[in-house]
BALUMVEX-163551 format. One record per residue (C-alpha): x, y, z. Coordinates in steps of 0.001 Angstrom, whole numbers, padded with zeros to 6 digits, always signed. Example, Ala and Ser with C-alpha at 12.3 -4.5 7.8 and 13.67 -1.06 7.14 Angstrom:
% BALUMVEX-163551
+012300-004500+007800 +013670-001060+007140 
% end
This chain:
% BALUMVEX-163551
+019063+006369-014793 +021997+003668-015663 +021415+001481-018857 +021354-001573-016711 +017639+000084-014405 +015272-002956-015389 +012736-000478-016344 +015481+001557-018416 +013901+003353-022104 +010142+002417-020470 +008248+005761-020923 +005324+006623-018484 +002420+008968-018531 +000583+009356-015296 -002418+011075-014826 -003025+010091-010982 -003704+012025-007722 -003238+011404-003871 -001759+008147-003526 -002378+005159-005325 -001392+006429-008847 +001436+008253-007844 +003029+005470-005557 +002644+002687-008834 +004836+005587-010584 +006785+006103-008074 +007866+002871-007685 +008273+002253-011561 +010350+005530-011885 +012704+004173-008941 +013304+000867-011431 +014664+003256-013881 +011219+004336-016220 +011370+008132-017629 +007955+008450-015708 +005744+012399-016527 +003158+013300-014020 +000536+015415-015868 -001378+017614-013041 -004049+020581-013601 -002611+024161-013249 -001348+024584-009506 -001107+020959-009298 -003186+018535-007128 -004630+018506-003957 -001747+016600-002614 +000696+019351-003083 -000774+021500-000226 -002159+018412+002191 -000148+019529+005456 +001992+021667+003965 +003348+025206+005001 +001299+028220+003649 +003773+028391+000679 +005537+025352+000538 +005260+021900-001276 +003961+018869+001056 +006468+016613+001484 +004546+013869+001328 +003868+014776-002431 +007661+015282-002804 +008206+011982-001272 +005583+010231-003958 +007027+012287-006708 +010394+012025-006483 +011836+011380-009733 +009393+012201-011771 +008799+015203-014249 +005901+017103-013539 +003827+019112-016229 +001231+021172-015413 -001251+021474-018213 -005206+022167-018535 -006042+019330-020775 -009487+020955-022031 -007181+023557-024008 -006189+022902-027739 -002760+024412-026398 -001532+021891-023819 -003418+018892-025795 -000882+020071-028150 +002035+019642-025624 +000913+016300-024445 +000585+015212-027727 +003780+013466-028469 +004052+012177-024951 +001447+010172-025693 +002730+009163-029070 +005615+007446-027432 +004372+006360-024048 +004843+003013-022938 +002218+002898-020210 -000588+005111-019089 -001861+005110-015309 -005014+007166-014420 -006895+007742-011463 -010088+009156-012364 -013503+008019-012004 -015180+005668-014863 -016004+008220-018032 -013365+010895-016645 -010534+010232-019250 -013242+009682-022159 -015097+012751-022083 -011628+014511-022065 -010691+012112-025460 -008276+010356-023513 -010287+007296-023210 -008995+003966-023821 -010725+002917-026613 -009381+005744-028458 -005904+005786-027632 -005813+002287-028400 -006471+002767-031798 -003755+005274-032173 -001398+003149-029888 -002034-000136-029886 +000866-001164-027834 +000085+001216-024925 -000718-000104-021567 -003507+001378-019906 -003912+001260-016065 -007120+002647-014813 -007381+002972-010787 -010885+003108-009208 -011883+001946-006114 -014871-000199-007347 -013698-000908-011644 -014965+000147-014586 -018420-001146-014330 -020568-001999-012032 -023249-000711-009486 -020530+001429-007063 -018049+002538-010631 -019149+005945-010194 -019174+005694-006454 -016363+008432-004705 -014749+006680-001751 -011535+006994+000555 -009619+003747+001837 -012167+003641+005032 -014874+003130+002606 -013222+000140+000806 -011992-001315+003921 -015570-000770+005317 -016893-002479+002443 -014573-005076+001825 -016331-007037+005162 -012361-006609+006336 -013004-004170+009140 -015519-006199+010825 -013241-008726+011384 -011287-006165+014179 -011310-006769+017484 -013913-003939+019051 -016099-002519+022011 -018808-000979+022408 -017352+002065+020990 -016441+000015+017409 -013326-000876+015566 -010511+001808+015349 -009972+003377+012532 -006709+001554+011138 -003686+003802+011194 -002291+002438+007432 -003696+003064+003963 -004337-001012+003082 -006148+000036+000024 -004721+002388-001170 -001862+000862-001584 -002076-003167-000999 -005328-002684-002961 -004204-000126-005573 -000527+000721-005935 +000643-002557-005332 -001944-004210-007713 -000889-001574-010135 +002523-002272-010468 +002165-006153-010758 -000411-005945-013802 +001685-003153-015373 +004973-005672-015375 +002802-008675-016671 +001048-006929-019226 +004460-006054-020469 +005763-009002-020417 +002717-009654-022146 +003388-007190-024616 +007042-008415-025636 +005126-012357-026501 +002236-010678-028717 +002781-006886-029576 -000196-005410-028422 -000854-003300-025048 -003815-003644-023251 -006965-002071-020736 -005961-003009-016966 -008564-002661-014340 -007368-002315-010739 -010304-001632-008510 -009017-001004-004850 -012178-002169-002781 -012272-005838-004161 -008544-006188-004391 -008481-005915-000399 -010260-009313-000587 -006596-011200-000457 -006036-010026+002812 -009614-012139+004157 -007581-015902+002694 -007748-016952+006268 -011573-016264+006865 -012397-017256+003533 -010516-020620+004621 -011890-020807+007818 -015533-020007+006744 -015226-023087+004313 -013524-025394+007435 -016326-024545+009794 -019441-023369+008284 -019704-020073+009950 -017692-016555+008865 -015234-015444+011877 -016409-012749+013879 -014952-009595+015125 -011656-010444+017202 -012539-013598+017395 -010454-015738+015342 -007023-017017+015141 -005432-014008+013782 -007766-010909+015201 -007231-011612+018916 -008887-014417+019163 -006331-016689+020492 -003451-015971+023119 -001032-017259+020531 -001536-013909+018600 -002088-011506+020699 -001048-007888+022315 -000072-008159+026069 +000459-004968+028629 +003933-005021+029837 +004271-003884+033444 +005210+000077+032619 +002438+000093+029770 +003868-000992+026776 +002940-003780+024733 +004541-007042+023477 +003418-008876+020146 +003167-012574+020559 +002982-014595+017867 +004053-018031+019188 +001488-019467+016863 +003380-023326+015870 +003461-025652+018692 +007504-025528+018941 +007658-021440+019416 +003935-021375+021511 +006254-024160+024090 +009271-021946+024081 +007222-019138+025253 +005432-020471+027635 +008168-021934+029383 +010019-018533+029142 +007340-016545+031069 +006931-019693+033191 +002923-020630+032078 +002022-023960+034516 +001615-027145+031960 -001820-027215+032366 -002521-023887+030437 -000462-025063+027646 -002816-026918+025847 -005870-026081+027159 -009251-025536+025296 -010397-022494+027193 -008541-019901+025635 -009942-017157+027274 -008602-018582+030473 -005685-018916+028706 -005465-015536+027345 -005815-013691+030894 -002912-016153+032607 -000343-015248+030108 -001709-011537+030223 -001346-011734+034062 +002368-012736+033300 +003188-010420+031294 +001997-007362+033514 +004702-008649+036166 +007625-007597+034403 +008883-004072+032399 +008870-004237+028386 +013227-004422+028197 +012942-007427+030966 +010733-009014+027995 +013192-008129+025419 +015762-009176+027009 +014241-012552+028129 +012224-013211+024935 +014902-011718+022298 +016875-014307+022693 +014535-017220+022579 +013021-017977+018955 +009039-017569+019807 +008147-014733+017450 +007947-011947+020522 +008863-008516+019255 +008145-004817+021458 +005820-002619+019877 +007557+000310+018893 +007250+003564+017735 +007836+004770+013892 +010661+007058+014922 +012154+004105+016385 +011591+001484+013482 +012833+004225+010658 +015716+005180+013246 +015104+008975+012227 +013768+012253+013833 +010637+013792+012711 +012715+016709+011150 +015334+014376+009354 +014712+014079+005377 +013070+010940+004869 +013031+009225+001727 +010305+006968+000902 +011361+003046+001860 +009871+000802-001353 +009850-002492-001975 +012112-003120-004521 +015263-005098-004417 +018178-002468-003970 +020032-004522-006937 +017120-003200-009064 +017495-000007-007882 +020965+000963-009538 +020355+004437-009432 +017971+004797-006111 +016973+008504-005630 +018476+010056-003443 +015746+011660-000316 +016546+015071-001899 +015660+013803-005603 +012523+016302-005748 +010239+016092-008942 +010968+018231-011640 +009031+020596-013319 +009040+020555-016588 +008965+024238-019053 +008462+022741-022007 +008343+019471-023753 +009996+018271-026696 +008566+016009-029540 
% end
């Protein structure tokens, strides 16, 4: 990694698994940080999660990529040996187990702190250090479950659907991660000393619920599910069946762009503006039925009323299922200078120096 990586000479220990952990390093090692991925002998669960009898799981590889891996059993006097100096001139620490894990294994925080006072910490849980649920095992269902978010869905009879992206995980942990990781830094630089960081998934999801939280306080009453505004609840933001099944996304939600659309699928004046938005809802659904989803694109495209096709992933990534894929992050490709390339597999590491 070039001299001029923001994250350049920043040394990184993580101890994560699955995907919140591993994503914060991934996305630290892509802004240039040396970044060493301890895992247990054979490696973690991730490793073989849809993989090939055999083969590595790409979507480890694609978490991974430019890290070094070492494999080492941490309850042996051996490889405590090996991680020894690691840890002696680590930067930042990210782990992943539950509340107690890393202590009983004399990793803990309070000890290394002692030893390292300028090392940053970053503990991901889904529920924090302390706490009634700390010790609680849970999956990103669970947190969205309990974060009240999922009720807000639009659902039948049959209940909400069970979201097709990993919000916690990754919004909730990752993300989080990352952010507190750079300020504590930052931090560091002003005062000299490291520092603890908590990230706790399930409560970090709260964010996402500003707009209930908002309109709870406005009205006096929590939104319910697919009611409101922006769960389905209005025909300004809302999924309509084109006329060969596919589905537009309307988000005319301003007056100006909610007028251009209207008078783009021809909806009579009288709709426009009109309290009953259920009525509302099924005229400009009825409108939308009459014509084929590229008649829409065509028509809508080139009007500016926030109308986009739903599309498929293969379309939005412009790849084929069997095309190497390298993970798309969100950092600014001018602070990427040396971006790894989608073949840039972790490396395993044979031995480590002091």
């Amino acid at each position: 990694m070039t001299a001029t990586a923001p994250l350049g000479g920043l040394e990184v220990l993580d101890f994560s698994t699955l995907l919140p952990g591993p994503l914060a390093g991934r996305m630290l090692a892509a802004s240039g940080a040396t970044v060493r991925k301890i895992e247990r002998p054979g490696g973690e669960d991730m490793r073989r999660m849809g993989a090939k009898p055999g083969e590595t799981a790409v979507a480890w590889r694609l978490l991974n990529a430019g890290k070094e891996i070492l494999e080492l059993d941490l309850r042996q006097p051996a490889d405590r040996a090996r991680l020894e100096p690691l840890l002696a001139r680590a930067d930042v620490l990210i782990e992943q187990f539950r509340p107690g894990v890393m202590e009983r294994l004399g990793l803990g925080y309070p000890e290394l702190a002692e030893r390292y006072p300028e090392l940053i910490y970053c503990s991901i849980t889904g529920f924090g250090q302390t706490g009634p649920l700390a010790g609680r095992a849970g999956h990103d269902l669970n947190y969205l479950a309990l974060s009240g978010l999922l009720a807000l869905a639009p659902h039948g009879p049959a209940g909400p659907a069970v979201p097709p992206l990993l919000a916690a995980d990754i919004a909730g942990g990752a993300y989080p991660a990352v952010i507190n990781i750079l300020l504590a830094l930052e931090q560091r630089r002003r005062t000299g000393r490291g520092r603890r960081l908590d990230v706790a998934m399930c409560p970090n999801l709260l964010p996402f619920a500003w707009w209930a939280i908002a309109a709870a306080a406005e009205t006096g009453a929590w939104p319910g599910a697919g009611d409101a505004l922006l769960t389905g609840g209005s025909p300004r933001y809302q999924l309509y069946r084109t006329r060969d099944g596919r589905w537009l996304a309307a988000a005319p939600l301003e007056d100006r762009f909610w007028d251009t659309f209207c008078a783009a699928i021809d909806l009579p004046p009288r709709w426009r503006r009109s309290g009953d938005l259920a009525a509302v809802r099924r005229e400009v659904a009825a409108r939308i039925a009459q014509r084929p989803a590229q008649e829409w694109e065509e028509l809508l495209g080139a009007r500016d009323c926030c109308c986009s096709l739903v599309v498929d992933l293969a379309t939005a990534l412009g790849k084929q299922p069997d095309e190497a894929v390298e993970l798309p992050l969100p950092i600014d490709p001018g602070l990427r200078p040396a971006a790894p390339a989608p073949d840039d597999t972790p490396c395993q590491a044979a031995e480590v120096g002091t």
